[in-house]
MMTF fields as JSON, N, C-alpha, C and O atoms, coordinates in Angstrom:
{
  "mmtfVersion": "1.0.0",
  "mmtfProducer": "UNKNOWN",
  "numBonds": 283,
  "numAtoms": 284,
  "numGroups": 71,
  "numChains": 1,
  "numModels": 1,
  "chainsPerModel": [1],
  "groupsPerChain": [71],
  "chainIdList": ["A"],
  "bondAtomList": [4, 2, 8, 6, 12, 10, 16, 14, 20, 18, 24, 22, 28, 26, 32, 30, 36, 34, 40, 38, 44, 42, 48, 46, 52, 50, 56, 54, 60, 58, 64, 62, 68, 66, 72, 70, 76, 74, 80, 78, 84, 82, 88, 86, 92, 90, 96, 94, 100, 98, 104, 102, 108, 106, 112, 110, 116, 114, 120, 118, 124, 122, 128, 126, 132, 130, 136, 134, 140, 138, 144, 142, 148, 146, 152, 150, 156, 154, 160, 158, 164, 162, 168, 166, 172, 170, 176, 174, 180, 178, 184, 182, 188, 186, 192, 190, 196, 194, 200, 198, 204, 202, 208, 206, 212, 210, 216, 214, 220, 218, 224, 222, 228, 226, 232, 230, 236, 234, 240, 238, 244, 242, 248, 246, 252, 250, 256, 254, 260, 258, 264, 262, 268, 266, 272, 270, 276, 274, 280, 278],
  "bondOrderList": [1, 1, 1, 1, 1, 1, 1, 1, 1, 1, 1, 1, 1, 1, 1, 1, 1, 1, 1, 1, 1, 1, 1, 1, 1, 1, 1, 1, 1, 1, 1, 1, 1, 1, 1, 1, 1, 1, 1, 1, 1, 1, 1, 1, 1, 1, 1, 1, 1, 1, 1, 1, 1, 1, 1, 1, 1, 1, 1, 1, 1, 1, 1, 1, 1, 1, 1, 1, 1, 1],
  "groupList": [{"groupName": "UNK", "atomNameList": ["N", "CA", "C", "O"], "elementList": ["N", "C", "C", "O"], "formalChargeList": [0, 0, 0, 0], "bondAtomList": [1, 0, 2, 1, 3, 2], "bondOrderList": [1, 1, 2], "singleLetterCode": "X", "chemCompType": "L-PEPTIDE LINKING"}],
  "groupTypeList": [0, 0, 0, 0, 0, 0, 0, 0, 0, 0, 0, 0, 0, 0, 0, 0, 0, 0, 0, 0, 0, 0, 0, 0, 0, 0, 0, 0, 0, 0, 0, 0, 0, 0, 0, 0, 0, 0, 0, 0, 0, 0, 0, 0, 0, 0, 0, 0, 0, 0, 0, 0, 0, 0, 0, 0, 0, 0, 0, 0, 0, 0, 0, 0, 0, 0, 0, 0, 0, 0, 0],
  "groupIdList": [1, 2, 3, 4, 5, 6, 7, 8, 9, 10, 11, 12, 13, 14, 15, 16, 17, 18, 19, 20, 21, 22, 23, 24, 25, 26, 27, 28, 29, 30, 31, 32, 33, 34, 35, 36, 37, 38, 39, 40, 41, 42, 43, 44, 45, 46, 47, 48, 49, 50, 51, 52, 53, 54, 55, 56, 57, 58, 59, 60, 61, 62, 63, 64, 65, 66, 67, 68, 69, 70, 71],
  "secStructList": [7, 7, 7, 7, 7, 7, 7, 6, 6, 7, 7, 7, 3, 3, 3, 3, 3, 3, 1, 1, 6, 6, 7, 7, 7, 7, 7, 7, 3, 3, 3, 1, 1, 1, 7, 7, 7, 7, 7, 1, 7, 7, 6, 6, 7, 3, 3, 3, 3, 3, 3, 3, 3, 3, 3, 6, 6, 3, 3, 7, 7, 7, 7, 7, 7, 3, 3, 3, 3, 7, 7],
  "xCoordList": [-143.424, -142.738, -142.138, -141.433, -142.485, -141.533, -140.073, -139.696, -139.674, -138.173, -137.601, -138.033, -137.073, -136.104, -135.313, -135.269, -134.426, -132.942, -133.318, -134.309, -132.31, -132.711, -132.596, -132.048, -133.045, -133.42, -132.311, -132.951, -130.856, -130.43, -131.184, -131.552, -131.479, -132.349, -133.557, -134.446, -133.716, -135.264, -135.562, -134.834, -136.591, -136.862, -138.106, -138.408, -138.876, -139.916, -140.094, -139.542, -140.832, -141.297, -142.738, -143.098, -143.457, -145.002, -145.466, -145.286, -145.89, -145.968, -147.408, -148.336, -147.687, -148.91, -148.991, -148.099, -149.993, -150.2, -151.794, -152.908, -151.694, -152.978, -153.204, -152.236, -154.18, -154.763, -154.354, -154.553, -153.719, -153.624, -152.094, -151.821, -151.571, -150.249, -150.492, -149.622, -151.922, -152.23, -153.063, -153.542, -153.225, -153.744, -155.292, -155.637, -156.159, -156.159, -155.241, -155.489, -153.985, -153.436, -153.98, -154.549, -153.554, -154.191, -153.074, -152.465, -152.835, -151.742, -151.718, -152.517, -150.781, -151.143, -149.832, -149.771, -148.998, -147.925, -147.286, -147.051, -146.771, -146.114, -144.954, -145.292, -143.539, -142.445, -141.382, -141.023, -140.774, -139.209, -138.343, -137.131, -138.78, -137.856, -138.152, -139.223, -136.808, -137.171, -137.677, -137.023, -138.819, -139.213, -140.772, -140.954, -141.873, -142.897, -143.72, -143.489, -144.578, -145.415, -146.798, -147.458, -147.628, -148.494, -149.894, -150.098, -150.85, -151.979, -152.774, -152.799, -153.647, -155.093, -155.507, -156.507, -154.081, -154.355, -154.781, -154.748, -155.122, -155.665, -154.76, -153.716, -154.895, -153.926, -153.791, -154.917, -153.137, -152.428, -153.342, -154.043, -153.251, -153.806, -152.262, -151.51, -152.302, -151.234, -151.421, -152.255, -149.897, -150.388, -149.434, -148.36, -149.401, -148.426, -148.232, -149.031, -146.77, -146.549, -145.825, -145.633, -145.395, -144.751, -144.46, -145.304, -142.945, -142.619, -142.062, -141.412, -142.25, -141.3, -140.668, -141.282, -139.991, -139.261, -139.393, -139.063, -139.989, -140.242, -138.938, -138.663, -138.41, -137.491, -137.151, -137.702, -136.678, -136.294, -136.308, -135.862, -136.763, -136.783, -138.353, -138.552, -138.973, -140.228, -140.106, -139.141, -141.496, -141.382, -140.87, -140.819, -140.463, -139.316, -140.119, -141.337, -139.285, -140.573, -140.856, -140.047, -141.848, -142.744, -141.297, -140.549, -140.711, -139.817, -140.613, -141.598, -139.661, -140.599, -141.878, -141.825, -142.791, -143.896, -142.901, -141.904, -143.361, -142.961, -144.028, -144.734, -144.297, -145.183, -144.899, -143.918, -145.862, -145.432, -146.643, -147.685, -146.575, -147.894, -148.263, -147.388, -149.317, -149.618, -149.522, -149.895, -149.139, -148.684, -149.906, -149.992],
  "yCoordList": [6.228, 6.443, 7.839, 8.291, 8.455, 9.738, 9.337, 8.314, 10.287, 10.265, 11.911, 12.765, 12.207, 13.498, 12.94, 11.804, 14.434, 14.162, 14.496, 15.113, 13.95, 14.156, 15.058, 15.703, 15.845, 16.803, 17.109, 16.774, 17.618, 17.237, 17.535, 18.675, 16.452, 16.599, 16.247, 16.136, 16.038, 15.136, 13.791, 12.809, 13.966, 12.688, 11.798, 10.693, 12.694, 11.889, 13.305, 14.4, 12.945, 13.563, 13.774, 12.815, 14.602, 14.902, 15.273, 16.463, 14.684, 14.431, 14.884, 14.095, 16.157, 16.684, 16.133, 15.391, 16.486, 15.934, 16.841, 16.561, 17.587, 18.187, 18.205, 17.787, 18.52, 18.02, 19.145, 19.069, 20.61, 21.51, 22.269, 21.984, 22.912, 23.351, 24.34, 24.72, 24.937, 26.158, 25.208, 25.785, 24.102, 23.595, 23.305, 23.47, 22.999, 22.484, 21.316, 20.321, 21.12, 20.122, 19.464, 20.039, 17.817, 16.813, 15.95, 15.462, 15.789, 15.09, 13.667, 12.93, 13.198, 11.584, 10.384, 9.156, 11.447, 10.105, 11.001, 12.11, 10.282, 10.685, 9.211, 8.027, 9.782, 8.882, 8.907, 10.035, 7.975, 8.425, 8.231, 8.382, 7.944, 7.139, 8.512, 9.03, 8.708, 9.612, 9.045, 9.273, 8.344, 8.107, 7.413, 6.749, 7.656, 7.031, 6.593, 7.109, 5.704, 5.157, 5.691, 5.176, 6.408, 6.847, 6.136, 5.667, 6.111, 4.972, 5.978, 7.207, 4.782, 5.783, 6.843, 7.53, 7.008, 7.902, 7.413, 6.245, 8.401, 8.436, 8.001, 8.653, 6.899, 6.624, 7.742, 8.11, 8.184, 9.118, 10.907, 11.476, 11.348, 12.466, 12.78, 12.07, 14.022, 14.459, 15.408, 16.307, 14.812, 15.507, 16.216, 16.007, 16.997, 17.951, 17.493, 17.219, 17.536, 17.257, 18.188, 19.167, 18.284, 18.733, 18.296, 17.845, 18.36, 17.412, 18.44, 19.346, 18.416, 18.824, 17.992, 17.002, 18.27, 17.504, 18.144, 19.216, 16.98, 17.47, 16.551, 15.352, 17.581, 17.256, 17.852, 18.943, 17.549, 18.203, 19.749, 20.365, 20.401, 21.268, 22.524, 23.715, 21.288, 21.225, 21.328, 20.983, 21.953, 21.533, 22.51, 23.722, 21.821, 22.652, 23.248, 23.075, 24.213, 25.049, 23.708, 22.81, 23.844, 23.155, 23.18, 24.042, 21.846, 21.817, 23.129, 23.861, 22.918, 23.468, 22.166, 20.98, 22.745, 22.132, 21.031, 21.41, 19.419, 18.533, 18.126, 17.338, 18.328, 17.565, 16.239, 16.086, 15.206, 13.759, 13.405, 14.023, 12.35, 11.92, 10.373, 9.507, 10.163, 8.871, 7.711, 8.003, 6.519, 5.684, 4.886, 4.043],
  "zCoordList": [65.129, 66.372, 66.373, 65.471, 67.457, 67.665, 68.59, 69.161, 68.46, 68.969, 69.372, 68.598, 70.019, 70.213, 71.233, 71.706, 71.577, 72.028, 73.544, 73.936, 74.283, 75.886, 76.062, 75.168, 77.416, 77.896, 79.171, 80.168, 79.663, 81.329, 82.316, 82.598, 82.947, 84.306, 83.994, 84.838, 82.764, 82.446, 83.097, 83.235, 83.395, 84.218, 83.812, 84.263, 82.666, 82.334, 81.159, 81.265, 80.304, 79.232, 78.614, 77.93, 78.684, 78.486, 76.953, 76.696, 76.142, 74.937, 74.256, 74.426, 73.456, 73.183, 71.631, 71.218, 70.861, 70.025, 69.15, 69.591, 68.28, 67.554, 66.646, 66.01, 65.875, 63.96, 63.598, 62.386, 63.863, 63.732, 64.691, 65.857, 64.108, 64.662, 65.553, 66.337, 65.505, 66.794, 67.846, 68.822, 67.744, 68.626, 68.523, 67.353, 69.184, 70.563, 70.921, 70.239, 72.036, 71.842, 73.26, 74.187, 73.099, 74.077, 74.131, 73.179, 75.516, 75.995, 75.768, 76.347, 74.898, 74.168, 75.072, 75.148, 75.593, 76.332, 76.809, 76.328, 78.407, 79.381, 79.503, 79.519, 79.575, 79.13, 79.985, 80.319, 80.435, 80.639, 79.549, 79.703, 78.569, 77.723, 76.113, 75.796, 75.466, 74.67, 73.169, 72.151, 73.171, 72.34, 72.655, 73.676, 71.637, 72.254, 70.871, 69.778, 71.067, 70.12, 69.817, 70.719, 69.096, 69.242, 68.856, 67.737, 69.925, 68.813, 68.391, 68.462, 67.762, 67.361, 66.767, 66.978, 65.462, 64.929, 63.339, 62.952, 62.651, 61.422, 60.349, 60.316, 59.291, 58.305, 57.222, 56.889, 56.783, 55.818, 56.473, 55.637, 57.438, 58.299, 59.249, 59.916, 58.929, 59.378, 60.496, 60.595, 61.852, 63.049, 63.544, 62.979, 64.405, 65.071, 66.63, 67.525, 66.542, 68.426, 69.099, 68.377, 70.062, 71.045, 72.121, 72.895, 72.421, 73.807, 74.686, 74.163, 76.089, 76.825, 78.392, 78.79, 78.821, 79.857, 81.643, 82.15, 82.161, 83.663, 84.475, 84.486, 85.026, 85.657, 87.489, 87.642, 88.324, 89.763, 89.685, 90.653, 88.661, 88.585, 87.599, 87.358, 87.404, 87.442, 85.669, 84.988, 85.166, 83.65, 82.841, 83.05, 81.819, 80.478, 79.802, 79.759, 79.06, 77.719, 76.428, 76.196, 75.912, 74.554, 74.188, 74.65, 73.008, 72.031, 70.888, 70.986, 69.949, 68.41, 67.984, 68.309, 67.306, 66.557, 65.758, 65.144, 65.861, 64.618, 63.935, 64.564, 63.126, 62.065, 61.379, 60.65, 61.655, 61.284, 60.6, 60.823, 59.694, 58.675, 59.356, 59.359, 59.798, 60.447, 59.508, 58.372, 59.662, 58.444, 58.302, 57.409]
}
């Protein structure tokens, strides 16, 4: 499970996801909720995400790169 901290004025959250930290990244979950479940990934393959927050004010910059190990 990923997780980060809210965003003010976030209203939903767009969630990327790549095998590689330069990318190519592919959009894996769109959220209101700051946390999301990821499927379909590879057991012990490690992935890189990035979230950012669309809000009344249209969309936020990329967080920083997180790197997580699929369980």
């Amino acid at each position: 499970m990923l997780n980060w901290g809210s965003v003010r004025g976030g209203k939903s959250y767009l969630v990327d996801c790549a095998s590689n930290s330069n990318g190519p990244w592919t959009q894996v979950a769109v959220t209101t909720d700051t946390q999301a479940v990821i499927s379909n990934l590879v057991s012990g393959t490690k992935y890189y995400f990035r979230v950012r927050a669309l809000g009344a004010a249209g969309l936020g910059p990329w967080s920083d790169i997180a790197a997580k190990m699929a369980a």
